[in-house]
BAGUVEX-849550 format. One record per residue: x, y, z of N, C-alpha, C, O in turn. Coordinates in pm, whole numbers, plus 50000, padded with zeros to 5 digits. Each point is the difference from the previous one (the first is absolute). Example, Ala and Ser with C-alpha at 12.3 -4.5 7.8 and 13.67 -1.06 7.14 Angstrom:
513194943150780499115011950000500905012050000501044999850066
498615010749862500825011950006499235010950073500515011150017
***
This chain:
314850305135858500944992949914500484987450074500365000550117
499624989049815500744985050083501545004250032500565009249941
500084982450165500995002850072500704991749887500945004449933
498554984050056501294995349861500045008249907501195001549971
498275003749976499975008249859501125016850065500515008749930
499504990450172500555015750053501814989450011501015004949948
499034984550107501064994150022500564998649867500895008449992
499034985149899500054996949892500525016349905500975001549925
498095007650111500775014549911500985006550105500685009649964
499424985450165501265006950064501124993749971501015006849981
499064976850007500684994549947500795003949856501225001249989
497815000549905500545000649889500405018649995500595003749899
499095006550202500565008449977501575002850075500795009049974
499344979250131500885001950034500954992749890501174999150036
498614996849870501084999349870500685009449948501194999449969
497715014250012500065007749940501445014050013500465008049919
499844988750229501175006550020500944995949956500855007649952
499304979050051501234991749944500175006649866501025006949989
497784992049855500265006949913500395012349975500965002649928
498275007150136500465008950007501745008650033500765008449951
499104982550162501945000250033500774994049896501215001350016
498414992549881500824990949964499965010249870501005000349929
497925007850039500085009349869500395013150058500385009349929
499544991350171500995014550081501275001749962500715008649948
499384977050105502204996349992500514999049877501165004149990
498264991249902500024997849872499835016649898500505001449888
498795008350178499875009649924501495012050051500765005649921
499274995350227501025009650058501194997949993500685009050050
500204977649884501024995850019500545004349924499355004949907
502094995950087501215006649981500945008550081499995000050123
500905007949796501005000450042499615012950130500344999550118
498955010449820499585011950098498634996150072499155008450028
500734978549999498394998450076500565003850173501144999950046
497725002750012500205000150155499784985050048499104991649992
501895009050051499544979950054499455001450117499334990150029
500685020850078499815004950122498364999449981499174994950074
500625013549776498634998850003499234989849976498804999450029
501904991449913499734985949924499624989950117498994993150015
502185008450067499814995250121498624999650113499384990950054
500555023049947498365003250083498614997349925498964995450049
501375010049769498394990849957500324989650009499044994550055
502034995049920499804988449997499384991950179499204990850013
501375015250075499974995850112498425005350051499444993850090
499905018149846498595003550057499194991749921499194994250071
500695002749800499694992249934499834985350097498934996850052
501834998449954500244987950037499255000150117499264990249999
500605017050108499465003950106498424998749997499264993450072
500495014349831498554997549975499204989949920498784999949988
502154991349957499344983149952500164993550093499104991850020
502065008450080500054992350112498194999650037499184991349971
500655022150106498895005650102498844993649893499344992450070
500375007449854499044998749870499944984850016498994994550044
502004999549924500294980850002499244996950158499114991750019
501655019250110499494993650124498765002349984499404989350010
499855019949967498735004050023498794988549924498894997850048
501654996049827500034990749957499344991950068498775000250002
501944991550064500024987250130499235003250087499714990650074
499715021149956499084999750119498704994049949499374991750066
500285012449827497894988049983500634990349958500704999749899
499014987850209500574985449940498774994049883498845003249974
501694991249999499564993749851500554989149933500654991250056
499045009449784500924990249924501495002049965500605010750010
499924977349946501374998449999500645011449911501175003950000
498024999249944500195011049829500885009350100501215001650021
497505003950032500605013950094501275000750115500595009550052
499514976349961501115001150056501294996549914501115002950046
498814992249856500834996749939500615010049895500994997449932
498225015850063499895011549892500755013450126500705009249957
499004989250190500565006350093501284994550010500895006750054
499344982249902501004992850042501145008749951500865006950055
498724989049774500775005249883500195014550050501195002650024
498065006249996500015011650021501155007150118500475011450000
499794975650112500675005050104501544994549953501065005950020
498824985349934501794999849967500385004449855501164999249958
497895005149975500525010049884500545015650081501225001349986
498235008650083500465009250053500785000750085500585010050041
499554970850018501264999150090501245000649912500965004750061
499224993149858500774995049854500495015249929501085002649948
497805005550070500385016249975500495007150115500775009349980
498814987050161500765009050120501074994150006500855006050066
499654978849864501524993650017500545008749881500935006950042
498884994749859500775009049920500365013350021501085003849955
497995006150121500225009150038501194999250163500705009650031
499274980550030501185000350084500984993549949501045000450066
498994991549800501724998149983500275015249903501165000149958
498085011850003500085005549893500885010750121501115004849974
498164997350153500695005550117500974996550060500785007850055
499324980249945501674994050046500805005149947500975005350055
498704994249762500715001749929500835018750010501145004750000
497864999150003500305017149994500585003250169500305011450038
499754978650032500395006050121501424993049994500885005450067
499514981349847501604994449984500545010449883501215001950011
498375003049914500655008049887500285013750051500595007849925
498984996850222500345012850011500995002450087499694995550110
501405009749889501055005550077499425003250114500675005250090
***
């Protein structure tokens, strides 16, 4: 298999966590959700588009692939920032 073509689907799967988290948070919410739990898929999630986006960048190539890793690494940065203000949050609200 070409190294761009492997760069290019690690890229676009490291998107794929972002959606996923984003239809996680959207389905469990309310008043009795675990945010504790919300917290860890969102944060393993995020974890593994990171690793997916880096893995990305290793066969150099065209701009596509870096520019699709790109997208990929500060979208799940964007979901591990929500999951630590979601933890700030639950650690200022608790006695």
């Amino acid at each position: 298999m070409n190294k761009g073509k492997v760069g290019v689907t690690l890229g676009v799967f490291s998107q794929l966590p972002v959606i996923v988290s984003i239809v996680y948070f959207f389905s469990v919410r309310g008043p009795e959700a675990d945010i504790y739990r919300i917290i860890t898929v969102l944060t393993v999630l995020s974890f593994i588009g990171l690793i997916t986006a880096g893995f990305s960048w290793i066969s150099k190539g065209r701009m596509s692939k870096l520019l699709i890793g790109l997208i990929g690494i500060i979208a799940n940065l964007a979901v591990l920032a929500v999951a630590f203000l979601l933890l700030l949050a639950m650690g200022i609200s608790e006695p």
